[in-house]
N, C-alpha and C positions, 0 to 999 in steps of 0.2 A: 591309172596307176593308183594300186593300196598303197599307203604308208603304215605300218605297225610295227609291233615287239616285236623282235627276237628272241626266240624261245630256243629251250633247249632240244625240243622235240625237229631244230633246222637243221641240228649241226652237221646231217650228211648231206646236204645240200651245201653247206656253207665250205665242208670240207673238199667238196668237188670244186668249188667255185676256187677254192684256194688252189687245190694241184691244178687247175688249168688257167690260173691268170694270175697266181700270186706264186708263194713258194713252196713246192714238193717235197717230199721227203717224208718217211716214215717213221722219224722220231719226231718230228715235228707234228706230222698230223696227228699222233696217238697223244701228246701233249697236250695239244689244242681238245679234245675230245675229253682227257682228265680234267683238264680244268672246266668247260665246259657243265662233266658230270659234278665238278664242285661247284658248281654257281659262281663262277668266276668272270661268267661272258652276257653280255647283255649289250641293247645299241636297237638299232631300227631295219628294217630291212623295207624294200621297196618290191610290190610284188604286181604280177598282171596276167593272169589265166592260171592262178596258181603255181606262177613261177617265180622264182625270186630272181629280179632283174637286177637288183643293186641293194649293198647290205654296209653298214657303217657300225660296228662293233667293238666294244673295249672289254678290258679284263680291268679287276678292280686292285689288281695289283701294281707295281712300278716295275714295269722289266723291259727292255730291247728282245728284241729276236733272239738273240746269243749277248752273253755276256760282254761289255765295256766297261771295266771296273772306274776306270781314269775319267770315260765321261758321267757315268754316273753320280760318282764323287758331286763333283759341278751341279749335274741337274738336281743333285738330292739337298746342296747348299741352297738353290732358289727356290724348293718347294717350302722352307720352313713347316714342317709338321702341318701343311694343310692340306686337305682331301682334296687326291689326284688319284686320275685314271689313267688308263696306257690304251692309246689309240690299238690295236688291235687288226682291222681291216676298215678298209673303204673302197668298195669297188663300185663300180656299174660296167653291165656288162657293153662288150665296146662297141654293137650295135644297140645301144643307148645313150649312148653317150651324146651330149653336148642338149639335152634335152632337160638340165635342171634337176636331177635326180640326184645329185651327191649333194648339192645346196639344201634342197628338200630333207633330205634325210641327215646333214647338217644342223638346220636348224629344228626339227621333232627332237635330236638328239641334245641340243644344248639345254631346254628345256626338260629333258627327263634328266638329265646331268643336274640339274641345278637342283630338281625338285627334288632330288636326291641327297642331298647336300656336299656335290662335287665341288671344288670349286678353282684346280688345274686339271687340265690336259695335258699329257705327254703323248707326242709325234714323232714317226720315225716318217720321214717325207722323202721316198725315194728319189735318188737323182742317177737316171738313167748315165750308161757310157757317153752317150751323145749332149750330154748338159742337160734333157727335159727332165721337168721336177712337175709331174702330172697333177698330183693331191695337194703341194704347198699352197694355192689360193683358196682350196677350201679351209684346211689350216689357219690359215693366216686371219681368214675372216670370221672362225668363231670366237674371237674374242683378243685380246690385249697380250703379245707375243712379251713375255718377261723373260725368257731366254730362249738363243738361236742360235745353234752351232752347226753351220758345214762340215762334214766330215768325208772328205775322200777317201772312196775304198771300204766305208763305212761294212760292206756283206762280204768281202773278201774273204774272210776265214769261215764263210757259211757252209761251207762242204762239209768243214771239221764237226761242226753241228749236224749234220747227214740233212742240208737244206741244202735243195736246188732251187736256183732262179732263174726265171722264166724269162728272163733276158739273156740271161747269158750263159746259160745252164748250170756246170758243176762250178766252172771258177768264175765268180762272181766279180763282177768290176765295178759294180752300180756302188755308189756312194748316196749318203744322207741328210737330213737336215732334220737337226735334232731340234725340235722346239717345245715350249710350256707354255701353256695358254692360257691366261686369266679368263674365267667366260664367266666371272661374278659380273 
């Protein structure tokens, strides 16, 4: 397994990887593609025959999937004016899984974050219908959680945003856990 950049020369790969294991939708991928073409996305991606097997990418802006005005308020109180990024994606693909590859790309990432001079994380840490919360241990372990908010129901209005989820398809039930991560 490669470790490297994320380039923008990925994103139709990355966009694939999103309609088939994260969230679909056509305003959503043409969004993710704009910002992209503005230099907005960067992160590490994990590669092995020229494939990308697992990719851990942010935008350098503060935003949710869809707008939460109420929680933003809150997480915009604990970031005090200090450089933060928005978690983006984390995936590996799910025959890779359990092999060290999101840890991996985890920690490449905390280090070009920092050399960066990031110095919060924001997390949207899905939490499946069923209670599993698959990405919050990698979360949790890049660094010193300074705010965490559960949020049930969290994608529920993701249709209205023309985002399907790949659990539950159009009406989303999957809730979240909002977190900010000190990784100084």
């Amino acid at each position: 397994m490669e470790y490297m950049d994320f380039e923008n020369s990925d994103i139709d790969e990355l966009l694939e990887l999103y309609r088939k294991h994260l969230n679909d939708g056509e305003k959503l991928l043409s969004s993710m593609r704009k910002a992209c073409e503005r230099g907005l996305y960067f992160g590490s991606k994990a590669v092995e025959d020229n494939v990308i097997k697992g990719i851990f990418t942010f935008q350098r802006d503060i935003v949710f999937t869809y707008p939460h005005p109420d929680i933003m308020e809150r997480v915009m109180k604990a970031v005090e004016n200090r450089e933060t990024v928005t978690v983006d994606s984390l995936l590996v693909l799910p025959e890779m899984r359990g092999q060290g590859i999101a840890r991996s790309l985890s920690e490449r990432n905390k280090e070009l974050l920092r050399k960066n001079g990031n110095e919060l994380v924001l997390a949207e840490s899905w939490i499946y219908p069923d209670g599993r919360a698959p990405s919050l241990d990698i979360y949790e372990n890049m660094g010193k959680v300074i705010f965490k908010e559960e949020v049930p129901m969290f994608y529920s209005d993701s249709n209205k945003y023309g985002i399907i989820c790949p659990i539950c398809g159009e009406h989303c039930k999957c809730g979240a856990n909002i977190l900010l991560i000190d990784i100084t």
